[in-house]
Backbone of each chain as ProteinMPNN parsed JSONL, in Angstrom:
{"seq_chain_A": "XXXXXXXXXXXXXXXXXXXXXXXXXXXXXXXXXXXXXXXXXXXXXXXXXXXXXXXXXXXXXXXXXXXXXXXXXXXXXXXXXXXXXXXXXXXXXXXXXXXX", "coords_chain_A": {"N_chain_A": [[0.843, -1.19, 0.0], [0.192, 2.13, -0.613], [0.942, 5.913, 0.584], [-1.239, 8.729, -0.581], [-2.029, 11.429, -1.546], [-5.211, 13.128, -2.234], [-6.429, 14.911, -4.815], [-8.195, 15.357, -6.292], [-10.862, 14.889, -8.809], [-12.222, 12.575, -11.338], [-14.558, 12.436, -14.088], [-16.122, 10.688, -15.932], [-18.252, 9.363, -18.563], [-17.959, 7.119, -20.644], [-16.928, 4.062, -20.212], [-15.818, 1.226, -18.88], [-18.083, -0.782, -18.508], [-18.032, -2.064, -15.422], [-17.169, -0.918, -14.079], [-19.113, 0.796, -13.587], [-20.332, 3.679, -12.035], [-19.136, 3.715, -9.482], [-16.984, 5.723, -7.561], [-14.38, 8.092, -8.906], [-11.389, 8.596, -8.345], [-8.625, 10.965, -8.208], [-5.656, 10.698, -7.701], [-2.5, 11.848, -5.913], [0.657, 10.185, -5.325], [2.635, 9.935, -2.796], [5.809, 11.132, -0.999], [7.799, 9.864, 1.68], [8.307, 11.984, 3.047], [6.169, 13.763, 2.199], [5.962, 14.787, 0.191], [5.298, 15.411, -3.557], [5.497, 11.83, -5.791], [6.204, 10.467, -8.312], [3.583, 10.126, -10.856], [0.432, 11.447, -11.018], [-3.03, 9.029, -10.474], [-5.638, 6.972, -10.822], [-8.09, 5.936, -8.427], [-10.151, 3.833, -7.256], [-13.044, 5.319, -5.194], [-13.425, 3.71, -1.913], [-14.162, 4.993, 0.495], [-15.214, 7.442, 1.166], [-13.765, 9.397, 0.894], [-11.753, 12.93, 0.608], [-11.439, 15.544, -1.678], [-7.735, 16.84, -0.991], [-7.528, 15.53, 1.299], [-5.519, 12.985, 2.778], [-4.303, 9.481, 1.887], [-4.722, 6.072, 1.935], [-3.457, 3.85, -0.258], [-4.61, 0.679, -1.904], [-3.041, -1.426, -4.132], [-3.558, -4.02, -5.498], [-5.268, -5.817, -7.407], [-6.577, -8.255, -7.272], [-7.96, -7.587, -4.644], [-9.077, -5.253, -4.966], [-10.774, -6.72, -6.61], [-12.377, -7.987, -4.7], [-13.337, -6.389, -2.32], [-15.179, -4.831, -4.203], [-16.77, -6.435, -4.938], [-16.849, -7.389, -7.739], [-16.388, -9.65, -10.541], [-14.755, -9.295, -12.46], [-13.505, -6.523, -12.831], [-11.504, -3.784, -13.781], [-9.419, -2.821, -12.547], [-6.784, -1.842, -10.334], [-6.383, -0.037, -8.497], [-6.806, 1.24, -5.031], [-8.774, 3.206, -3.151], [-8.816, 2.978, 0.612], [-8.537, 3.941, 2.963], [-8.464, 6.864, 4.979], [-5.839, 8.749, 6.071], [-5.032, 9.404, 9.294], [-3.06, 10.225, 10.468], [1.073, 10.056, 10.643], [3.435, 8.349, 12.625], [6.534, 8.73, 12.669], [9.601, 6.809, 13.482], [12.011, 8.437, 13.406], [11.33, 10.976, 14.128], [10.366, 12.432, 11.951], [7.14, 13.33, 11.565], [4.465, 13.825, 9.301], [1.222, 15.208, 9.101], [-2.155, 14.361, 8.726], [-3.891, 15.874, 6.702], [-3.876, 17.993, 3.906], [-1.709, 19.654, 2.691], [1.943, 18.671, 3.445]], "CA_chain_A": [[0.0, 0.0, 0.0], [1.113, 3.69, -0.437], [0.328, 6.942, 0.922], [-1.493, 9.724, -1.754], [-3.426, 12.811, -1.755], [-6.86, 13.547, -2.625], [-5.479, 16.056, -5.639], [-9.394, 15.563, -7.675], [-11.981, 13.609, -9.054], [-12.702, 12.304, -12.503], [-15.783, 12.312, -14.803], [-15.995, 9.608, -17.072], [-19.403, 8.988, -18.59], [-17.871, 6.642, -21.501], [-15.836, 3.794, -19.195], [-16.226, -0.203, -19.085], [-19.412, -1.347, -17.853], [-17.688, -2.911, -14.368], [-16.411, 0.26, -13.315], [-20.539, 1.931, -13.474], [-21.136, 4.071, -10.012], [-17.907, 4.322, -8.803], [-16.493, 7.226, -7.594], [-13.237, 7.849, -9.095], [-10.464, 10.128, -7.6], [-7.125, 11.369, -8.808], [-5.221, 10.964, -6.348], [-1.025, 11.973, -6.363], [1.335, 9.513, -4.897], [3.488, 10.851, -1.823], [7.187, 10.437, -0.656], [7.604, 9.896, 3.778], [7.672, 13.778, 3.468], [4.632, 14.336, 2.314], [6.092, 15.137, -1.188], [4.387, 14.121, -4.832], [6.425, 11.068, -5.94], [5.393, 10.307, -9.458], [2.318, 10.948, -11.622], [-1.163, 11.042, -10.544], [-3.202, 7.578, -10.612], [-6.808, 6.767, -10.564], [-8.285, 5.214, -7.758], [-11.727, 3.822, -6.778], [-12.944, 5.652, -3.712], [-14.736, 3.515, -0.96], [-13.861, 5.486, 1.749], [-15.655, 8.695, 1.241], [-12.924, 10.66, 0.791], [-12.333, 13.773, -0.139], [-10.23, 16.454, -1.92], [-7.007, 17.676, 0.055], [-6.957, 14.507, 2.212], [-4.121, 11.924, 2.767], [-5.257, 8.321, 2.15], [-4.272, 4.812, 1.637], [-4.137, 3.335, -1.504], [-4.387, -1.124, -2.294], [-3.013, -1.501, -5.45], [-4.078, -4.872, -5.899], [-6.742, -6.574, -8.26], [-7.662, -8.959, -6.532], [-7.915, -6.437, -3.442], [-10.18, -4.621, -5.785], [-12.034, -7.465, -6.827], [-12.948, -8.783, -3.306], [-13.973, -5.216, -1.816], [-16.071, -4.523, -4.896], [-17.538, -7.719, -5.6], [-17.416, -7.092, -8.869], [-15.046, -10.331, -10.446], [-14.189, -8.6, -13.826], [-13.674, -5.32, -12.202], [-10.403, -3.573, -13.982], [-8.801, -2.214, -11.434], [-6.364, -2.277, -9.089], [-5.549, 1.22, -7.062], [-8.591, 1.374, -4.283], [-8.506, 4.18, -1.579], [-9.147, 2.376, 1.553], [-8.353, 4.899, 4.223], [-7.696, 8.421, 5.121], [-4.443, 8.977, 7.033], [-5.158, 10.531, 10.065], [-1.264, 10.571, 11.174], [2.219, 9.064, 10.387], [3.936, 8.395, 13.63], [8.098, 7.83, 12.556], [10.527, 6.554, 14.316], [12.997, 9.351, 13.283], [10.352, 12.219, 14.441], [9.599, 13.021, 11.565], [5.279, 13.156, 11.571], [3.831, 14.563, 8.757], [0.146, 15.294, 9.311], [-2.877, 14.055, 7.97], [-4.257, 16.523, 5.896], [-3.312, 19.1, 3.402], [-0.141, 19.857, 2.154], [2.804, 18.681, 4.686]], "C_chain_A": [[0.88, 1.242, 0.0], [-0.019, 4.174, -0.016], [0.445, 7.979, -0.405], [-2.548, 10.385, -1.391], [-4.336, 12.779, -2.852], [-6.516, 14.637, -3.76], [-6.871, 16.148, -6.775], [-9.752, 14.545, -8.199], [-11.56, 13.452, -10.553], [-13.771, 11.777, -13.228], [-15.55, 11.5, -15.822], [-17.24, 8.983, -18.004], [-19.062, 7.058, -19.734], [-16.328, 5.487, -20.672], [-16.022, 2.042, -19.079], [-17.402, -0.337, -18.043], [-18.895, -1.774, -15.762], [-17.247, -1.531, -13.453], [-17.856, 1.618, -13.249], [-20.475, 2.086, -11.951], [-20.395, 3.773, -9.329], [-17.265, 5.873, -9.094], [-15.032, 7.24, -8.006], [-12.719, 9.464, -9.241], [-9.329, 9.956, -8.064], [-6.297, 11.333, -7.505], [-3.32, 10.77, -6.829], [-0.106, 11.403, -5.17], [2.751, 10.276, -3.799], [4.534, 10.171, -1.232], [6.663, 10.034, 0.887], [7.526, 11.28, 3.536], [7.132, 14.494, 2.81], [5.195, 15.022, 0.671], [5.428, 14.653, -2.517], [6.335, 13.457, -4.883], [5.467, 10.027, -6.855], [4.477, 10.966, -10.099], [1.176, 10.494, -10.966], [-1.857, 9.863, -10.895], [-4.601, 7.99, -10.233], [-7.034, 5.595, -9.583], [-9.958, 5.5, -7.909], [-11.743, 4.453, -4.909], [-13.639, 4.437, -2.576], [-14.912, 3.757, 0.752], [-14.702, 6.698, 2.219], [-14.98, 10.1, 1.102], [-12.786, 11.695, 0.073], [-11.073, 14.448, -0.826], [-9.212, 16.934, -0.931], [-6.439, 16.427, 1.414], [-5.813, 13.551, 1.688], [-4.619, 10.66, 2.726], [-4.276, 7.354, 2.047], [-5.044, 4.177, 0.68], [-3.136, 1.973, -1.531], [-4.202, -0.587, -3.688], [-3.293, -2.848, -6.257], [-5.217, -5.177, -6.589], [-7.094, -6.811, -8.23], [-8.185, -8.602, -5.252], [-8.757, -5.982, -3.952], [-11.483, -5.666, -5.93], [-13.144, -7.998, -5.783], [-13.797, -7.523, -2.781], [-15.193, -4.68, -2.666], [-17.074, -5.214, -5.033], [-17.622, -7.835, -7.12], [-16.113, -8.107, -9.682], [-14.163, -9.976, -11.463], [-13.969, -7.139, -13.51], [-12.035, -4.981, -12.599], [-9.584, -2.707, -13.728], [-7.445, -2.637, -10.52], [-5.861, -1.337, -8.253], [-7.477, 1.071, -6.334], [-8.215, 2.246, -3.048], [-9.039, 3.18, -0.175], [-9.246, 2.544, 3.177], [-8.188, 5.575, 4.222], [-7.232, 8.183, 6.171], [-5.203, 9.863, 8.239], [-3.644, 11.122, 10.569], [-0.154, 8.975, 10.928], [3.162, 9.284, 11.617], [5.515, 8.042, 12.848], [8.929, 7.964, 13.449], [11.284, 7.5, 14.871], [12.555, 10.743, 13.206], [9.812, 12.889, 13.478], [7.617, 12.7, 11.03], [4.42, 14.088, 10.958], [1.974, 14.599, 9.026], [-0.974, 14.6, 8.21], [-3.635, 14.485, 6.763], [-3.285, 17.807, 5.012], [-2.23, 18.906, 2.979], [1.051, 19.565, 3.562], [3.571, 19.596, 5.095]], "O_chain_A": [[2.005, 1.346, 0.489], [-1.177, 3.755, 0.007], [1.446, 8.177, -1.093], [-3.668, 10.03, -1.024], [-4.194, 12.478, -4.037], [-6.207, 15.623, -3.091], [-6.797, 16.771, -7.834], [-9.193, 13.449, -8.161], [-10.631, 14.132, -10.988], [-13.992, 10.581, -13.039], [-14.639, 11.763, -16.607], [-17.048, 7.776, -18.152], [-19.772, 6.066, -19.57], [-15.159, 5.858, -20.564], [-17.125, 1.966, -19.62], [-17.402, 0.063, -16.878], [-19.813, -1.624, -14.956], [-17.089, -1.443, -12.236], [-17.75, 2.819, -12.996], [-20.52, 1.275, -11.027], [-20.838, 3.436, -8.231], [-17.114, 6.669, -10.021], [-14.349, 6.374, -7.46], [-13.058, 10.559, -9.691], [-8.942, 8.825, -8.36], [-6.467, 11.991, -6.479], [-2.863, 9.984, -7.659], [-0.069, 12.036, -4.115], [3.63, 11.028, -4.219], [4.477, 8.979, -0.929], [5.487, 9.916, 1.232], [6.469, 11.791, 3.907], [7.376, 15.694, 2.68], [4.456, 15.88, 0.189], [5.017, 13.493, -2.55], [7.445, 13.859, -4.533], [4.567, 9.243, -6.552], [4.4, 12.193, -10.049], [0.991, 9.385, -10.464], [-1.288, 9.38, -11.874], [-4.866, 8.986, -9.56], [-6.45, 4.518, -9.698], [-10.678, 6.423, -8.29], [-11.024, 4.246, -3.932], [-14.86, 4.571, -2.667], [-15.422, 3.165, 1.704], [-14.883, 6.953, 3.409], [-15.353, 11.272, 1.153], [-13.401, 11.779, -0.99], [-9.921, 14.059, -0.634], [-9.698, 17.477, 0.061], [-5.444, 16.429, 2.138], [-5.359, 13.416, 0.552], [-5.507, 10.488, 3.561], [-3.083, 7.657, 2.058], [-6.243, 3.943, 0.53], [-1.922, 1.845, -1.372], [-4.834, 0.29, -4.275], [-3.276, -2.846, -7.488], [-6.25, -4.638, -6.192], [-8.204, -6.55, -8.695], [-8.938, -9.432, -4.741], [-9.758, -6.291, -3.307], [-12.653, -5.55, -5.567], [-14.322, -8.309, -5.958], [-15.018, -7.667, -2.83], [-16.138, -4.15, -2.082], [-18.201, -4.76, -5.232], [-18.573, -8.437, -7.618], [-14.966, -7.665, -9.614], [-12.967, -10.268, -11.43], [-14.555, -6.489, -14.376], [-11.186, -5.64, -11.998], [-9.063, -1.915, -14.514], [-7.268, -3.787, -10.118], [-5.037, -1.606, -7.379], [-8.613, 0.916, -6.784], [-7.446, 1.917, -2.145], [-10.08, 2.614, -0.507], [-9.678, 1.876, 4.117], [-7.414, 5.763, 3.283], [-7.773, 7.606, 7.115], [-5.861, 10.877, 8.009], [-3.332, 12.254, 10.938], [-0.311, 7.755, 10.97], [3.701, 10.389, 11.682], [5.572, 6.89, 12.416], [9.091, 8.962, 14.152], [11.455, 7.698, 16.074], [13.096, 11.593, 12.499], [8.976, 13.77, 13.68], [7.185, 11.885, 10.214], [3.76, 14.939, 11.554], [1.609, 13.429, 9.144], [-0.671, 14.358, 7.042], [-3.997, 13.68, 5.905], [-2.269, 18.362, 5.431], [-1.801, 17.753, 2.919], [0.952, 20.246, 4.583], [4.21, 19.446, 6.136]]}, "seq_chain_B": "XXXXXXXXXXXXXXXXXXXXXXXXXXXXXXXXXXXXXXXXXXXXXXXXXXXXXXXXXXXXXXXXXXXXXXXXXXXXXXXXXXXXXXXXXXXXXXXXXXXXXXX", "coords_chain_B": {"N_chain_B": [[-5.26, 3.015, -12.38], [-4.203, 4.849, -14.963], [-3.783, 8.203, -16.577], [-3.979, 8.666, -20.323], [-2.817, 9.368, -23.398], [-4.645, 8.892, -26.939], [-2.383, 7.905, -29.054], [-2.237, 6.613, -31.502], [-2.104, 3.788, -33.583], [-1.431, -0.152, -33.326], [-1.372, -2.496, -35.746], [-1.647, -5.61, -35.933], [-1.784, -8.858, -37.592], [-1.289, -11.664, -37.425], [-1.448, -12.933, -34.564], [-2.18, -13.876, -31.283], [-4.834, -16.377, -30.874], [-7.035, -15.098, -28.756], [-6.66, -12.585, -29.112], [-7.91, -11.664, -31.308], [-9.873, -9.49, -33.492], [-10.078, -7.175, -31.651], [-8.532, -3.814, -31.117], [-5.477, -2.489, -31.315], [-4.108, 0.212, -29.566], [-1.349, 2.703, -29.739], [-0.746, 4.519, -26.717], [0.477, 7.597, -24.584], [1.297, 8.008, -21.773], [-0.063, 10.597, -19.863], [-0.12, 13.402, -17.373], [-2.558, 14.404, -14.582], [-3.385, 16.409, -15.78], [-3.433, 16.616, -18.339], [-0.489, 16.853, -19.496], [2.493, 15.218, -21.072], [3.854, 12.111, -19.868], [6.248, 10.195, -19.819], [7.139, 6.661, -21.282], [5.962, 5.787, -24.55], [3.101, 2.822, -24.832], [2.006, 0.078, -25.605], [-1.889, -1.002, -25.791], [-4.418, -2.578, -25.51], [-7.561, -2.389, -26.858], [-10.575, -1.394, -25.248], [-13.037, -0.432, -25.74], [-14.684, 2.109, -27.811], [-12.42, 3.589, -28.717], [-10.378, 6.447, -29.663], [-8.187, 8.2, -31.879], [-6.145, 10.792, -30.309], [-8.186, 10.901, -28.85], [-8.306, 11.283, -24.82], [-7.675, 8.948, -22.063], [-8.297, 6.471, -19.697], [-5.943, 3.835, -18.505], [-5.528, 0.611, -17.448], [-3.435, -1.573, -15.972], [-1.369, -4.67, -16.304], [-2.024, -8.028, -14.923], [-5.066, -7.406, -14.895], [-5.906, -6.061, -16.828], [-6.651, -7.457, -18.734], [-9.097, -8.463, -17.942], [-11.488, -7.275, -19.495], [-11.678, -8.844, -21.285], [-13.373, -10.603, -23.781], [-11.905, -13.131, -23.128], [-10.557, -14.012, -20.327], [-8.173, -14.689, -19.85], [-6.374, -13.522, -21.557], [-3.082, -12.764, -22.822], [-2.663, -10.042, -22.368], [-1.288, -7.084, -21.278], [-2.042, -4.048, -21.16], [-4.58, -2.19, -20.945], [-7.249, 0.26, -22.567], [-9.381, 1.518, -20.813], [-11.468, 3.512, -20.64], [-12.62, 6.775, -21.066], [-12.22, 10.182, -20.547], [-13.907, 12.384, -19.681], [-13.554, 14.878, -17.802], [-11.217, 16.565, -15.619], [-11.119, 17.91, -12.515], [-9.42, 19.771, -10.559], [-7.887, 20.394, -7.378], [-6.864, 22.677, -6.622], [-8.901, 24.308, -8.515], [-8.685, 23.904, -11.56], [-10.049, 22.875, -13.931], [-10.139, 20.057, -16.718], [-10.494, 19.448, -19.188], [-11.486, 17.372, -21.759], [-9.026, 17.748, -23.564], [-8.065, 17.404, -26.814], [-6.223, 17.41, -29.769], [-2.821, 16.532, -28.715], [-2.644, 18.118, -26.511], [-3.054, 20.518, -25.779], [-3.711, 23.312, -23.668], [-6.988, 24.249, -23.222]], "CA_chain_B": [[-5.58, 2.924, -13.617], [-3.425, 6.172, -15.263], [-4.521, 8.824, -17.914], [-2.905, 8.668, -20.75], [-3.664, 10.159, -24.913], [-4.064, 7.732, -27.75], [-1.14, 8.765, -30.196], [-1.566, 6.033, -32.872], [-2.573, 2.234, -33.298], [-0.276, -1.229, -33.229], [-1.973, -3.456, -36.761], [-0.97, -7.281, -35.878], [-2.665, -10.096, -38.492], [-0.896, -12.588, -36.908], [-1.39, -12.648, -32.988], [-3.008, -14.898, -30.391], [-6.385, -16.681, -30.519], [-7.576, -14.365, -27.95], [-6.108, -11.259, -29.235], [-8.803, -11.466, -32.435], [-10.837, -8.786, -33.257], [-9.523, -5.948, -30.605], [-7.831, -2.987, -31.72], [-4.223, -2.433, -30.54], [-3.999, 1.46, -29.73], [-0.671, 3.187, -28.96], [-0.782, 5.443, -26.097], [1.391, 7.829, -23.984], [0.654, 8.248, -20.642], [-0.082, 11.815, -18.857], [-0.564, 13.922, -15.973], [-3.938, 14.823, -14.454], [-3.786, 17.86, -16.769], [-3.143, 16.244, -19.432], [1.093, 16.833, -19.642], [3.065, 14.26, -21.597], [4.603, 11.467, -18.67], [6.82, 8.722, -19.891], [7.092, 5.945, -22.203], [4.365, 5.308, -24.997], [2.857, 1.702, -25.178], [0.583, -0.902, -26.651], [-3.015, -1.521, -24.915], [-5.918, -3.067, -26.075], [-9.109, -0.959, -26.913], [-11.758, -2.463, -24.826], [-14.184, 0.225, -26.299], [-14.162, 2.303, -29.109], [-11.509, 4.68, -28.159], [-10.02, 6.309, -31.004], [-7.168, 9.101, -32.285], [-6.125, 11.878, -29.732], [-8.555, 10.871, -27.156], [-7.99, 11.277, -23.646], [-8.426, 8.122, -22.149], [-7.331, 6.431, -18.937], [-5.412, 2.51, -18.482], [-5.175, -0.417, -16.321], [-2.33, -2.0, -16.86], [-1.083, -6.0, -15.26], [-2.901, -8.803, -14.821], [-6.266, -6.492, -14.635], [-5.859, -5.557, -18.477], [-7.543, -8.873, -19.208], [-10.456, -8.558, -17.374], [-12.369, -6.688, -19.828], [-11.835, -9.509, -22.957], [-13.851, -12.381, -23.906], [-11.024, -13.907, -22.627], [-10.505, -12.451, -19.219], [-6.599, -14.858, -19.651], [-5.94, -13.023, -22.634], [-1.899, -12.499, -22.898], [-2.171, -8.714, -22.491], [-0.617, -6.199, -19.721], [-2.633, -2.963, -20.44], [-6.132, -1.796, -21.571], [-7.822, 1.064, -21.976], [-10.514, 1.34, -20.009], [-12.497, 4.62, -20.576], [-12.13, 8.075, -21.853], [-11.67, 11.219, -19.618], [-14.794, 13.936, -19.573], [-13.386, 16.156, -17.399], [-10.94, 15.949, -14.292], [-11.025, 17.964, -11.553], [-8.412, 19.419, -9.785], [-7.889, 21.291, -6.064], [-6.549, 24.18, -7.264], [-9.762, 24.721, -9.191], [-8.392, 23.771, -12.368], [-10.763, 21.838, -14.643], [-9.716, 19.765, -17.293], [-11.804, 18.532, -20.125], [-10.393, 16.126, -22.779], [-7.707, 18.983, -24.311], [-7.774, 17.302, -28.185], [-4.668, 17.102, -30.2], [-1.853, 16.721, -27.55], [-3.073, 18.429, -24.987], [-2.7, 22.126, -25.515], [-4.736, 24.127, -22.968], [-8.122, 25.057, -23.951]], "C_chain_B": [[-4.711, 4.665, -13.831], [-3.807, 6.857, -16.398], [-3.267, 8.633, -18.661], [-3.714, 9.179, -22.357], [-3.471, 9.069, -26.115], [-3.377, 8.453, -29.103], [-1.341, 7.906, -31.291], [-2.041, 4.461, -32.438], [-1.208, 1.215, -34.092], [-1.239, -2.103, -34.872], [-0.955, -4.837, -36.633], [-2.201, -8.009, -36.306], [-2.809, -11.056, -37.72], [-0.385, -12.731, -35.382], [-2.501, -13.919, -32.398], [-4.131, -15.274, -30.309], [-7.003, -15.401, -29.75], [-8.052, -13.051, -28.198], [-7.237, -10.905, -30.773], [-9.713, -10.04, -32.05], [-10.999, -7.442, -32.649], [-8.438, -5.331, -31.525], [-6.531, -3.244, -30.826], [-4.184, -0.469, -30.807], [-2.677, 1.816, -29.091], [-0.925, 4.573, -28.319], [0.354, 5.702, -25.036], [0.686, 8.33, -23.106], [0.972, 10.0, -20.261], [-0.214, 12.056, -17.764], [-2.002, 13.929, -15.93], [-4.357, 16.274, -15.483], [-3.215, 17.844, -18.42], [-1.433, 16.271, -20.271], [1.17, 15.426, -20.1], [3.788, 13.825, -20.491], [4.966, 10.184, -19.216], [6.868, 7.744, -21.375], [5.708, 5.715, -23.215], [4.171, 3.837, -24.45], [1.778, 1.4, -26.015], [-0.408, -0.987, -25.842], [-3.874, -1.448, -25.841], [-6.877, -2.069, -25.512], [-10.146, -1.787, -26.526], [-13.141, -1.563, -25.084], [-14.221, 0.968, -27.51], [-13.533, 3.745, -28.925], [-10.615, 5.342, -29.407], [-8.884, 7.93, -30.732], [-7.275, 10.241, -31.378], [-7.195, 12.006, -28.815], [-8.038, 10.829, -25.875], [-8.255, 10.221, -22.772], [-7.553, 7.31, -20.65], [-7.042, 4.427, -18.69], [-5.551, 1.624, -17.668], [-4.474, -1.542, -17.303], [-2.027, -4.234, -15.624], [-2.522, -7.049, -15.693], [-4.806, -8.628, -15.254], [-6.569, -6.217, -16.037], [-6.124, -6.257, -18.967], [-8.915, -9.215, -18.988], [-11.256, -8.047, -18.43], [-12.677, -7.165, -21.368], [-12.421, -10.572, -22.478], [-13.401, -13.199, -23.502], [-10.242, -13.561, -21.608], [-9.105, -13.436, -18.957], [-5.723, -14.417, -20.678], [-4.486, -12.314, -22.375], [-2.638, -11.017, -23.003], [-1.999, -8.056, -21.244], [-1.005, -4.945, -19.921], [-3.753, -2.851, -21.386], [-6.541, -0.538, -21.738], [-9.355, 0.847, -21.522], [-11.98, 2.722, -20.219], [-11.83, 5.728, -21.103], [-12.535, 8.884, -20.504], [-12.823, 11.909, -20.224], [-14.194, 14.972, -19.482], [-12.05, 15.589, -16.048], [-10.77, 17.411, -13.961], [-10.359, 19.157, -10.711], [-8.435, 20.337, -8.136], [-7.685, 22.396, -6.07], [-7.862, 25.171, -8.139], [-9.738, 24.175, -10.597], [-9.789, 22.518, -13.121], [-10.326, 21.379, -16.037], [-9.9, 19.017, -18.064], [-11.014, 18.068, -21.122], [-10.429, 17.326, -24.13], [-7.961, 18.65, -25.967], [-6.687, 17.054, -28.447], [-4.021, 17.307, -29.142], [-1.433, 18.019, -26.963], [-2.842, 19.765, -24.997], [-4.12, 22.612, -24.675], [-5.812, 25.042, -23.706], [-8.143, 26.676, -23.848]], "O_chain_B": [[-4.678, 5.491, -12.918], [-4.206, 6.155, -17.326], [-2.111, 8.497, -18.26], [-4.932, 9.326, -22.457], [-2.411, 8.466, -26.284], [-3.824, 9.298, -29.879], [-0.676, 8.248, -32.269], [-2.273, 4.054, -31.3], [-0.39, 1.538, -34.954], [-2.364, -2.101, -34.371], [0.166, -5.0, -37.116], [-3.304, -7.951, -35.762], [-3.881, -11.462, -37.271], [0.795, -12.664, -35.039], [-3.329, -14.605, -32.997], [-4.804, -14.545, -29.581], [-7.552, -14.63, -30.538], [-9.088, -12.472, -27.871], [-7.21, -9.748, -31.194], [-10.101, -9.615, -30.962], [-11.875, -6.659, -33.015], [-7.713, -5.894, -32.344], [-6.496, -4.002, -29.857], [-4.222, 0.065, -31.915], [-2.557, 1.401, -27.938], [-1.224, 5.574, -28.97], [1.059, 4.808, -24.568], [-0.339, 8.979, -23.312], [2.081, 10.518, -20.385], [-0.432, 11.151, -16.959], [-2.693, 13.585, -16.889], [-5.416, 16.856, -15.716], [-2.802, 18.659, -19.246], [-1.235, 15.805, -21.393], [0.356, 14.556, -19.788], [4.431, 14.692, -19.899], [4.226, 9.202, -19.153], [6.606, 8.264, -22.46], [4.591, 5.505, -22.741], [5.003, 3.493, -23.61], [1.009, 2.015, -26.753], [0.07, -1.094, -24.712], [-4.093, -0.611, -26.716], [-7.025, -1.373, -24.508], [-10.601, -2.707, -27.206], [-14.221, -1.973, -24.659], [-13.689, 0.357, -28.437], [-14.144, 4.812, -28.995], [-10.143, 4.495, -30.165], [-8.836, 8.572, -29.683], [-8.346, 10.846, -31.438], [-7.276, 12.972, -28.056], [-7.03, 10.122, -25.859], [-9.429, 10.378, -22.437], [-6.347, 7.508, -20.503], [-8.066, 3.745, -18.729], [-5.861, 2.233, -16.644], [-4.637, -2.063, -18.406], [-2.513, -4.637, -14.567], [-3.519, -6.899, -16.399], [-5.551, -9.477, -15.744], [-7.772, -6.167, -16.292], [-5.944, -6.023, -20.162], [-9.662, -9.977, -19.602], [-12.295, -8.676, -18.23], [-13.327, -6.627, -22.264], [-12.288, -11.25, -21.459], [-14.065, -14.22, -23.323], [-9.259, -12.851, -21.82], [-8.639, -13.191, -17.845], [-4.551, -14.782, -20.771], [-4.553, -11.271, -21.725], [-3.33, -10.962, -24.02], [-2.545, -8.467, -20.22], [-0.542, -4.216, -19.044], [-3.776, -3.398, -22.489], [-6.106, 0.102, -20.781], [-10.209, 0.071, -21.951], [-13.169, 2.622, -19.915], [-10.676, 5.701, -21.531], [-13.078, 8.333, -19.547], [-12.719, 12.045, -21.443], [-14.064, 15.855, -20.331], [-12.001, 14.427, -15.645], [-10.361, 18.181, -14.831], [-11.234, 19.533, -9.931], [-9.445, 21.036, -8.062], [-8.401, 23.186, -5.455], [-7.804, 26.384, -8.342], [-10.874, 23.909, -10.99], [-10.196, 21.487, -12.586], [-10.071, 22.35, -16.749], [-9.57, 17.844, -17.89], [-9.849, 18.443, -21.253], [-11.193, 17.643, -25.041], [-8.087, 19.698, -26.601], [-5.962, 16.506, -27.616], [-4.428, 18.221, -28.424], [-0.397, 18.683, -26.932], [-2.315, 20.179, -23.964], [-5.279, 22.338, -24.988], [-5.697, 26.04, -24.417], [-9.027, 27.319, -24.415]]}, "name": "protein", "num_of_chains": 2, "seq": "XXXXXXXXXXXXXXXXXXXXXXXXXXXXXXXXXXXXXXXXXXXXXXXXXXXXXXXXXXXXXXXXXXXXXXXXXXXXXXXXXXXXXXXXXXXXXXXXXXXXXXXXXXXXXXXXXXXXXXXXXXXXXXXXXXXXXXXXXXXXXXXXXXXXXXXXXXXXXXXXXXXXXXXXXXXXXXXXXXXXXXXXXXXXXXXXXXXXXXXXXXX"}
């Protein structure tokens, strides 16, 4: 699993049948300090989450497939938590929200 | 799954039982704002996705799911086309056209 910000949604009306009535969020992949690290990635939300938050993202398929129910479901990033806090060892504790 | 723009299509006669019938589209992956990011590739058109669309991937194992043959030798798909995205900043970002110049 990684940690990634809430960075925006995406509208898709034209999208494979398996993926109808999901919410799908942009979300930008973050270093330990709270930096982007990479390019932005689509995830399914089923967390509720929102813009600006810190989450946890499964990148698995079959992680996808099980949580969705859905067995053809072509996926595999799935938000699954918002961060509330990163405790590290080496003090540094970026926060849960927002920009670090 | 990652956005990415379709630049151009793969034509193979001679390819795998499976692989019948499906387009082969090359695409290069982008940012959320449509920026050029990385290597092109090959992915199967699991809809009818076509020239300088905006369109976004799933790539692995997962890039099979969406053929007649959900063990179909392939490692990415596209999956859908891009409306609009989004962004925090305000920014909205509707499927740009030819590579990707800002509306």
């Amino acid at each position: 699993m990684i940690i990634a910000r809430v960075v925006g949604t995406l509208t898709a009306s034209d999208k494979n049948p398996e993926l109808r009535s999901t919410k799908l969020l942009v979300v930008q992949p973050l270093d330990l300090d709270g930096e982007p690290d990479g390019d932005e990635v689509i995830a399914v939300d089923r967390v509720d989450a929102g813009v600006g938050e810190r989450v946890l993202i499964s990148r698995e398929g079959n992680a996808a497939r099980q949580v969705t129910g859905r067995d053809l479901i072509p996926l595999q990033n799935l938000v699954i938590g918002v961060v509330d806090r990163i405790d590290r060892i080496d003090g540094g504790s970026p926060g849960g929200r927002g920009p670090a | 799954m990652r956005f990415a723009r379709v630049i151009g299509r793969v034509v193979s006669t001679r390819k795998v039982p499976p692989l019948e019938g499906y387009r082969l589209l090359l695409i290069e992956p982008t940012t959320a704002r449509g920026e050029a990011a990385g290597a092109p590739l090959v992915a199967v058109d699991t809809g009818q996705y076509g020239d300088d669309e905006w369109v976004f991937y799933v790539t692995s194992r997962e890039a099979s799911l969406p053929l007649r043959d959900p063990f179909c030798p392939v490692d990415a798909a596209v999956v859908g086309k891009v409306d609009r995205v989004d962004l925090e900043d305000g920014a909205a970002i509707l499927d740009l056209g030819p590579r990707g110049a800002a509306p």
